[in-house]
C-alpha positions in Angstrom: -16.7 5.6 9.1 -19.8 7.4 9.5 -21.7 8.8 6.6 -22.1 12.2 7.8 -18.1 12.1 8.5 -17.8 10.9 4.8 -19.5 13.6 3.3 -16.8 16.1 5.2 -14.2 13.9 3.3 -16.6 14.0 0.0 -17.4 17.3 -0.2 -13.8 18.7 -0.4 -12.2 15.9 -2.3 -14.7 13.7 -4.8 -15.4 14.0 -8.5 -15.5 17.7 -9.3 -17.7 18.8 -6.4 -18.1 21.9 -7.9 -21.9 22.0 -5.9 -20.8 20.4 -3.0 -22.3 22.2 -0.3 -20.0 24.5 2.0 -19.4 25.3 5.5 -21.2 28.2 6.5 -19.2 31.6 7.0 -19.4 32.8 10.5 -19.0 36.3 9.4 -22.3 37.9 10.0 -23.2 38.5 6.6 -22.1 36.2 4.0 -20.5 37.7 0.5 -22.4 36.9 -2.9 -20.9 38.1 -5.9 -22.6 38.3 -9.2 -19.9 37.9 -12.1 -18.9 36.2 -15.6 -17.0 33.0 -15.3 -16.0 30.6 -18.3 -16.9 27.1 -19.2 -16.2 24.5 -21.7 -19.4 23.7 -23.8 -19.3 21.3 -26.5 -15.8 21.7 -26.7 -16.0 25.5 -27.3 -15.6 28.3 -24.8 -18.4 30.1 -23.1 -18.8 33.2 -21.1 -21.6 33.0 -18.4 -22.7 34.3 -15.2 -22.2 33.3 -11.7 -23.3 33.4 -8.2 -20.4 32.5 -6.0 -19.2 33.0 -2.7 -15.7 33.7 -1.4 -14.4 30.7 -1.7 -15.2 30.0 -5.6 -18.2 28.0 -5.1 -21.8 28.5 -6.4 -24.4 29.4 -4.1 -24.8 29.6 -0.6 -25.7 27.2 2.5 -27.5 28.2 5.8 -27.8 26.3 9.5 -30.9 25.6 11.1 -31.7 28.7 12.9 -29.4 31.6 10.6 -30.8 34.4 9.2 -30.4 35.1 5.5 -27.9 38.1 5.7 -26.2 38.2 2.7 -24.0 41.2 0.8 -24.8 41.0 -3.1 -22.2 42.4 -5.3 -22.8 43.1 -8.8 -19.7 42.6 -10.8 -21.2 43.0 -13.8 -21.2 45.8 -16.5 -24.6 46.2 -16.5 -28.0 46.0 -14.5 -29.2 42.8 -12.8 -31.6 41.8 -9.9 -31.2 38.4 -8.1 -34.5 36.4 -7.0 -34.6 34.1 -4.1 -36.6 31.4 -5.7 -38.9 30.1 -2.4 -38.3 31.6 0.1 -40.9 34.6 2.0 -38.3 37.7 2.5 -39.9 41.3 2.9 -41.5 42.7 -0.6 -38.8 44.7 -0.6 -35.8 41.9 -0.5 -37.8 39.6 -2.7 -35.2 40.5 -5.6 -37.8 41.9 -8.1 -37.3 45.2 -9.9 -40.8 46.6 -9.1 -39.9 46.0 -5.4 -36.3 46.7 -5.0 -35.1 48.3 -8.2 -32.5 46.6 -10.6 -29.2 45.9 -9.0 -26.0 48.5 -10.7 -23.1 47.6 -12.0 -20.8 47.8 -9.4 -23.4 48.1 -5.9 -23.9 46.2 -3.4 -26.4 45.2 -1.4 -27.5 44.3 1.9 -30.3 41.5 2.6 -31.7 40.6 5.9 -34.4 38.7 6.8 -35.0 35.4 8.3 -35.4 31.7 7.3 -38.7 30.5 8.5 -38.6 27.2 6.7 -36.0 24.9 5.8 -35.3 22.9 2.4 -33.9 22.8 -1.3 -34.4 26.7 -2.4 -32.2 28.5 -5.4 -31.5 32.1 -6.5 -31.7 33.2 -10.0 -31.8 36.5 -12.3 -35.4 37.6 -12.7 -34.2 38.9 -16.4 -33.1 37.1 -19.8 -29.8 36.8 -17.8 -31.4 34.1 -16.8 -31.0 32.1 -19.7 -27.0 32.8 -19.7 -27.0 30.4 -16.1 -27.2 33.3 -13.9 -28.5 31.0 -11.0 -27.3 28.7 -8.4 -28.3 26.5 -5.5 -29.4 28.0 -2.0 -29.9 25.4 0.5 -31.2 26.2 3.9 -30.6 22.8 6.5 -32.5 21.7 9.0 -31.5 20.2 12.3 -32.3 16.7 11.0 -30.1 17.2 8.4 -27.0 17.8 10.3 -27.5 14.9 12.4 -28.6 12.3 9.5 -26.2 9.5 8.7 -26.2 10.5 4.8 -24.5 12.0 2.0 -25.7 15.0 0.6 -25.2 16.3 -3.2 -27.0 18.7 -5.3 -27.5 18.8 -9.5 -28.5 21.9 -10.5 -30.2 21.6 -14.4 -29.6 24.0 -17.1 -30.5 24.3 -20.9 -27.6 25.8 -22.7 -27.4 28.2 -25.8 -24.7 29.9 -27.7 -26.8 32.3 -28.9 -27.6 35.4 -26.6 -31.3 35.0 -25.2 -32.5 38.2 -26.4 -31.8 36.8 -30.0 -33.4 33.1 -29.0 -36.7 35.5 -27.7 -36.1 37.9 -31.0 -36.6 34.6 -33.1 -39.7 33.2 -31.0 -41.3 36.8 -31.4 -41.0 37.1 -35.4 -42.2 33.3 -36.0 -39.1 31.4 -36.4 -39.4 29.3 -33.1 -36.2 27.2 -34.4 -36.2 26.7 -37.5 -39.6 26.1 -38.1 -39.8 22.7 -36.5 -43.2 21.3 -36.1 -43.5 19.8 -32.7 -46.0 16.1 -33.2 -48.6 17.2 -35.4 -49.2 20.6 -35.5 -47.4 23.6 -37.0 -47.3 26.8 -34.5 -48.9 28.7 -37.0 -51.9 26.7 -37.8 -53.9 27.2 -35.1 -54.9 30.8 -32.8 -55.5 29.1 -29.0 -56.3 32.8 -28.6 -59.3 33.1 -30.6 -60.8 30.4 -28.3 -64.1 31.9 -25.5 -61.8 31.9 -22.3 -64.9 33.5 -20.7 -67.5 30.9 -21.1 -65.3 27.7 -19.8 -66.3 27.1 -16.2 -64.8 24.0 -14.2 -67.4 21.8 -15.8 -67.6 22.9 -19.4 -64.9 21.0 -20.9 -63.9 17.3 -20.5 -59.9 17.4 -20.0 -59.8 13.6 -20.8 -61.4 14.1 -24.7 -63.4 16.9 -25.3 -59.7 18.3 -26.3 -58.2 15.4 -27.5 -54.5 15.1 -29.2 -56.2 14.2 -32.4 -57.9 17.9 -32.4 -54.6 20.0 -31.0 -51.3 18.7 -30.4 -49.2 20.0 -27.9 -45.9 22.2 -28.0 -43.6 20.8 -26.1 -40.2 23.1 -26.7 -39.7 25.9 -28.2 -36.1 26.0 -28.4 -33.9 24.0 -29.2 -30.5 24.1 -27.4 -27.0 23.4 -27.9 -26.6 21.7 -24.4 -27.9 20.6 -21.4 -25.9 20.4 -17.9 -25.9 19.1 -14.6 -23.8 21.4 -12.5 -22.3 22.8 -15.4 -21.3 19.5 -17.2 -22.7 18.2 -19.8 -22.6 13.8 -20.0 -19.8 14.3 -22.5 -17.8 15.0 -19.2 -20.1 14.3 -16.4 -19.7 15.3 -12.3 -18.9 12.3 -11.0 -19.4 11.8 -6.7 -17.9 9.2 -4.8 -20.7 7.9 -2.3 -20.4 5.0 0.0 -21.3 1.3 -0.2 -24.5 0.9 1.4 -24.6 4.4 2.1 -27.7 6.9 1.9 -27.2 9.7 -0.4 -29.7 12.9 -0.1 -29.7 14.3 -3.9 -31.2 17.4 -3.8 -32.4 18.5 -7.5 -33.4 22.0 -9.2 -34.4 22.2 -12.2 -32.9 25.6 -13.6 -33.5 25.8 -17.0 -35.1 29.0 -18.7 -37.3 26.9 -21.1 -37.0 23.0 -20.5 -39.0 20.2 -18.7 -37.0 16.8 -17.1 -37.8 13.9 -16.0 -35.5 12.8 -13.6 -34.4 9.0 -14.6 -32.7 7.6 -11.1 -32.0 4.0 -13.6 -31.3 0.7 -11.0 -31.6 2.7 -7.7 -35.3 3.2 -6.6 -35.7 6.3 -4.8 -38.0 7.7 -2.1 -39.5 11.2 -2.8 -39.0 13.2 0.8 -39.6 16.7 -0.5 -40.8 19.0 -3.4 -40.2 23.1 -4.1 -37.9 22.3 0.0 -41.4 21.1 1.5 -41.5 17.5 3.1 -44.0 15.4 1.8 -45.2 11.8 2.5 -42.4 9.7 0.7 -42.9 8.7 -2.7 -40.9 5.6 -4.2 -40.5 5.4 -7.4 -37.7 5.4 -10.3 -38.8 8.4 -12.8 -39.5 12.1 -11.5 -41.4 14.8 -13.2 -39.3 18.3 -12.9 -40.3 21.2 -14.5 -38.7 24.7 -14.7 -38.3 25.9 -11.2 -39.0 22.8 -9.3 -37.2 21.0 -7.1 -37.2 17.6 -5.5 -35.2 15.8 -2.9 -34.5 12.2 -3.3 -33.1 9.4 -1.0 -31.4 6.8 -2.4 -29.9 3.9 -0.9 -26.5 2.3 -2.4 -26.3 -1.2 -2.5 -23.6 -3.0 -0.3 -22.0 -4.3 -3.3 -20.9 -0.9 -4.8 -20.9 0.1 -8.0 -21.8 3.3 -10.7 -25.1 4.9 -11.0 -26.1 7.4 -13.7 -29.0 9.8 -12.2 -29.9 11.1 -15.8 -32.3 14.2 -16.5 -34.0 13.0 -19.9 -35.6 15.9 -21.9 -39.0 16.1 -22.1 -40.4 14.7 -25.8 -36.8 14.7 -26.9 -34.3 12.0 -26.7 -31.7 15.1 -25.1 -30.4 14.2 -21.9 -28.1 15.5 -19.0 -26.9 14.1 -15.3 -24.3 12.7 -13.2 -23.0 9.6 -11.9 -22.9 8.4 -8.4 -19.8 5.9 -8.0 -18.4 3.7 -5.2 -14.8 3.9 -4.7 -12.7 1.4 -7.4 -16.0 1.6 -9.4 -16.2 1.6 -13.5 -17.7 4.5 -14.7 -19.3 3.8 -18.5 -19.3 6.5 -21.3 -23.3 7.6 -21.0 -24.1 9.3 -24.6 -25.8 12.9 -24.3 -28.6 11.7 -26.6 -30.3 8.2 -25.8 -32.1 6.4 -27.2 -36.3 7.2 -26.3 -37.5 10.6 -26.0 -38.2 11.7 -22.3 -41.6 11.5 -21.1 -43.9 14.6 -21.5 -44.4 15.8 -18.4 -48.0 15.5 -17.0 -50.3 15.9 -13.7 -49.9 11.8 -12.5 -47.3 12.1 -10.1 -48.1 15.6 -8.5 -51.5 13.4 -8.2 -49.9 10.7 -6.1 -48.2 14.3 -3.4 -49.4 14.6 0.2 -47.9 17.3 2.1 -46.5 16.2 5.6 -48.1 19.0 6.8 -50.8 20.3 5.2 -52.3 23.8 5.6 -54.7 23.8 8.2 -58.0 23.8 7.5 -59.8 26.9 6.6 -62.6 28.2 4.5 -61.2 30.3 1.6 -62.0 33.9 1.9 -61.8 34.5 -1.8 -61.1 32.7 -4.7 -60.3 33.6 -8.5 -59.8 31.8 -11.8 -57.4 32.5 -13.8 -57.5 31.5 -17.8 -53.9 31.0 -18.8 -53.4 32.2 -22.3 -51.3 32.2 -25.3 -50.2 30.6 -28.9 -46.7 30.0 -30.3 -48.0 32.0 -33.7 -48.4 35.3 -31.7 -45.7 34.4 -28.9 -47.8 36.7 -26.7 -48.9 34.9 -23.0 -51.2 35.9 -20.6 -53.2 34.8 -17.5 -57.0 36.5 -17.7 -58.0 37.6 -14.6 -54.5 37.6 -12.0 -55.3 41.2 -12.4 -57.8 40.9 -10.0 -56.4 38.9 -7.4 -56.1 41.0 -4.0 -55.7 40.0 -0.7 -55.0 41.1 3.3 -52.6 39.2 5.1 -53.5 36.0 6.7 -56.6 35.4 4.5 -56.8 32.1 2.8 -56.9 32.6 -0.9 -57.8 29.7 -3.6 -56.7 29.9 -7.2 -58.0 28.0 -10.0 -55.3 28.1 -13.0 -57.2 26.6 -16.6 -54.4 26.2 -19.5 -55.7 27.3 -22.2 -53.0 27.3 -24.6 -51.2 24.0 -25.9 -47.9 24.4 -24.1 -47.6 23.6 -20.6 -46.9 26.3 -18.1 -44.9 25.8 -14.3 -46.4 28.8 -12.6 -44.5 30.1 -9.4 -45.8 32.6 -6.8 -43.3 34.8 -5.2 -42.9 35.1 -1.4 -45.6 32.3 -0.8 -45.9 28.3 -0.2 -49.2 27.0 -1.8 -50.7 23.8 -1.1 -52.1 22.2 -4.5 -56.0 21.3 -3.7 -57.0 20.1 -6.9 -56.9 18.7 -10.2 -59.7 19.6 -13.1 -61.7 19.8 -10.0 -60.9 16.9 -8.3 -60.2 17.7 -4.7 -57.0 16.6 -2.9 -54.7 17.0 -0.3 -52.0 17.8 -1.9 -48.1 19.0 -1.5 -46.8 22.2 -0.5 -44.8 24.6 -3.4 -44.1 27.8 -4.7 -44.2 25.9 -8.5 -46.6 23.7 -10.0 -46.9 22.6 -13.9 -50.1 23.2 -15.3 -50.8 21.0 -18.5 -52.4 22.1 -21.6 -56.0 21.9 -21.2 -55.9 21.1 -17.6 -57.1 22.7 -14.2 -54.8 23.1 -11.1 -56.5 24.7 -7.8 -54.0 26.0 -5.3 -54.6 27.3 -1.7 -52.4 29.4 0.6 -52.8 31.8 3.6 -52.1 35.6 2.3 -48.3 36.7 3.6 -47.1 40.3 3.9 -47.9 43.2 2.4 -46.5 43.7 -1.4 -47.6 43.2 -5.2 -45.9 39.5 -5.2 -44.8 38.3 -8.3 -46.7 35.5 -9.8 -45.9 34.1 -13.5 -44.6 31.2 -15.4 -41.6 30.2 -14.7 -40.7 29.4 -18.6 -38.5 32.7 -18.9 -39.8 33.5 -22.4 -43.4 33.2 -21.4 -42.9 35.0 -18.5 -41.3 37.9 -20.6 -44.1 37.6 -23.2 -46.5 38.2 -20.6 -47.6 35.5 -18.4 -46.9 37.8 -15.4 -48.9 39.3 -12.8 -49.2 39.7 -9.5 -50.8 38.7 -6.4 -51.3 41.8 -4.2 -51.6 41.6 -0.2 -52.6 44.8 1.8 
């Protein structure tokens, strides 16, 4: 049986499939409803959002060649706004309350625009609604996609809280992180990054390597700490678990949706290939661990052995030994119980592997027509975040546009440009030709350089895509026209 014919068969019938990817409505617009739906967490009932379509299922998929017209309904009992995370609609459809205005309980409305590229996307509240898994996968195919002998399956990431996020933000605000928790060797309110001359650190003034070693400021890693963390809404206690084929090629398409939380993708015995980051291809990466932070996504092909078997595909917390996934399994295959805590901490994410990215088709080249620096900013004492100078950055459309981001605070910060595809160019000023995104981490005490042509006109959104930083200020916006 052909792979692509098992993944018909797969999609509808094996292990929860709750993110299988569906058929495309032929109606000309497809039906998005926004709405409350309830899971089992822990063994405790919770009440969460959703983005489903008709048929149940979260999220939507599109052919090569459709438009995005989609009709979102708010079912909710109070105001929302739904963000198409990567892809370039008009200003207006970007799903932004400066640009559209906040969605009403009750309204619906109408988006149209096309799909210019295609590739792993997602859809999210731009709000703390956020936090409450108001998100789910939007996937737009290409033609190679329908023709490939493979199985496709997405895992959507999640960090999970019982407490409301306005009360999580409430306690990072008034200096109780969680609980006071010291993160390796520093207490949040021993040291103001704040206080520090943004102004007078060029490019060259500060050795990334030492002048700021971990022996003079250790870094925050996480700033909450959650009750759960799920993979297609499951948490390992009860794991999605999708029948593939021996020797067959699986396409794992992975976003990492969590408000607040860094993963490092773990694929165990199966080496994959890296084909794709943020939905752009890129020249094929092998390896067996996968840096993901919030935002993010990365496509991975893995091949199953003839001989069948199970294969966790774990998401391991970053600096914590927290972890979440699911389990790939040939048919008749033992599945064994995988504990939701193991037993190293995941790796801190870091620059390395976005080092090793080439896009598989670069922007072409082009002298930049302006370029800006931009200090990010920020201490977990305060909980206030910024990003010195963004206020500047203007642009017309079609001008190439270069942006150095310098981290000057000691957590990291994924940074995400709205209606845009940037190609990273360097590292602490080391040049490089590297992959397309819409999201790249920038480490504490680090330098990333993006590029990218100007789009259409609007004031596009760009921030951190950690939703308390992005609420505590490290937003701005990139304005065309």
């Amino acid at each position: 049986m052909k792979r692509r014919g098992f993944l018909a068969g797969a999609v509808a019938l094996a292990g929860g499939a709750a993110f299988g990817l569906p058929a495309p409505a032929r109606a000309a617009a497809r039906a998005l409803t926004i709405s409350t739906r309830t899971l089992e967490v822990n063994g405790r009932a919770a009440t969460v959002f959703g983005l489903t379509a008709p048929d149940g299922r979260p999220g939507l998929t599109f052919s090569p060649g459709e438009r995005f017209r989609v009709d979102l309904a708010n079912r909710l009992k109070e105001e929302t706004i739904v963000h198409w995370h990567g892809l370039t609609p008009p200003i207006d459809q970007d799903g932004v309350a400066h640009a559209g205005g906040m969605l009403k309980p009750g309204e619906t409305r109408a988006y149209d625009f096309p799909l210019d590229r295609p590739g792993t996307y997602w859809m999210h509240a731009h709000s703390l609604q956020e936090q409450n898994l108001l998100a789910a996968p939007l996937i737009v195919h290409s033609k190679e996609d329908l023709t490939a002998d493979r199985q496709e399956v997405v895992m959507l990431l999640h960090d999970f809280s019982f407490t409301p996020a306005e009360e999580l933000l409430g306690r990072l605000t008034s200096g109780q992180g969680h609980g006071g928790m010291k993160h390796g060797a520093m207490d949040h309110g021993t040291m103001d990054h704040s206080s520090m001359n943004h102004d007078a650190m060029g490019h060259g003034s500060m050795d990334h390597a030492s002048g700021m070693s971990a022996s003079m400021m250790a870094m925050d890693l996480n700033d909450i700490e959650y009750d759960a963390y799920l993979a297609n809404d499951r948490t390992l206690d009860d794991p999605e678990i999708v029948t593939v084929e021996r020797a067959g090629r699986v396409l794992l398409r992975i976003i990492n949706g969590a408000a607040s939380t860094g993963f490092t993708i773990d694929t165990g015995a199966l080496t994959a290939q890296a084909v794709a980051v943020d939905g752009q291809p890129i020249t094929p990466v092998e390896a067996t661990l996968f840096p993901l932070t919030m935002g993010q996504r990365v496509d991975l092909l893995l091949d199953i052995p003839k001989d069948g078997s199970s294969f966790p595909i774990l998401a391991r917390r970053e600096g914590t030994a927290h972890r979440t996934g699911l389990v790939l399994a040939t048919k008749g295959a033992a599945t064994r119980k995988i504990a939701p805590l193991g037993e190293t901490a995941g790796p801190v994410l870091d620059l390395a592997f976005e080092a090793k990215l080439q896009a598989a088709a670069p922007l072409p080249v082009k002298a930049a027509a302006k370029r800006f620096m931009v200090h990010l900013t920020g201490d977990m004492a305060s909980y206030r975040w910024g990003m010195a100078g963004a206020e500047d950055i203007t642009a017309a459309p079609g001008e190439r546009i270069e942006i150095s981001m310098m981290n000057m605070s000691m957590m990291a910060h994924p940074m995400h440009l709205h209606g845009h595809h940037f190609q990273v160019t360097a590292i602490d000023g080391a040049p490089l030709s590297g992959a397309l995104r819409d999201t790249v981490l920038v480490p504490p005490m680090k330098t990333v350089t993006i590029a990218f042509d100007a789009g259409t006109q609007g004031d596009w959104a760009f921030h951190c895509h950690h939703l308390y930083h992005m609420v505590q200020g490290m937003m701005a916006h990139v304005k065309v026209g």
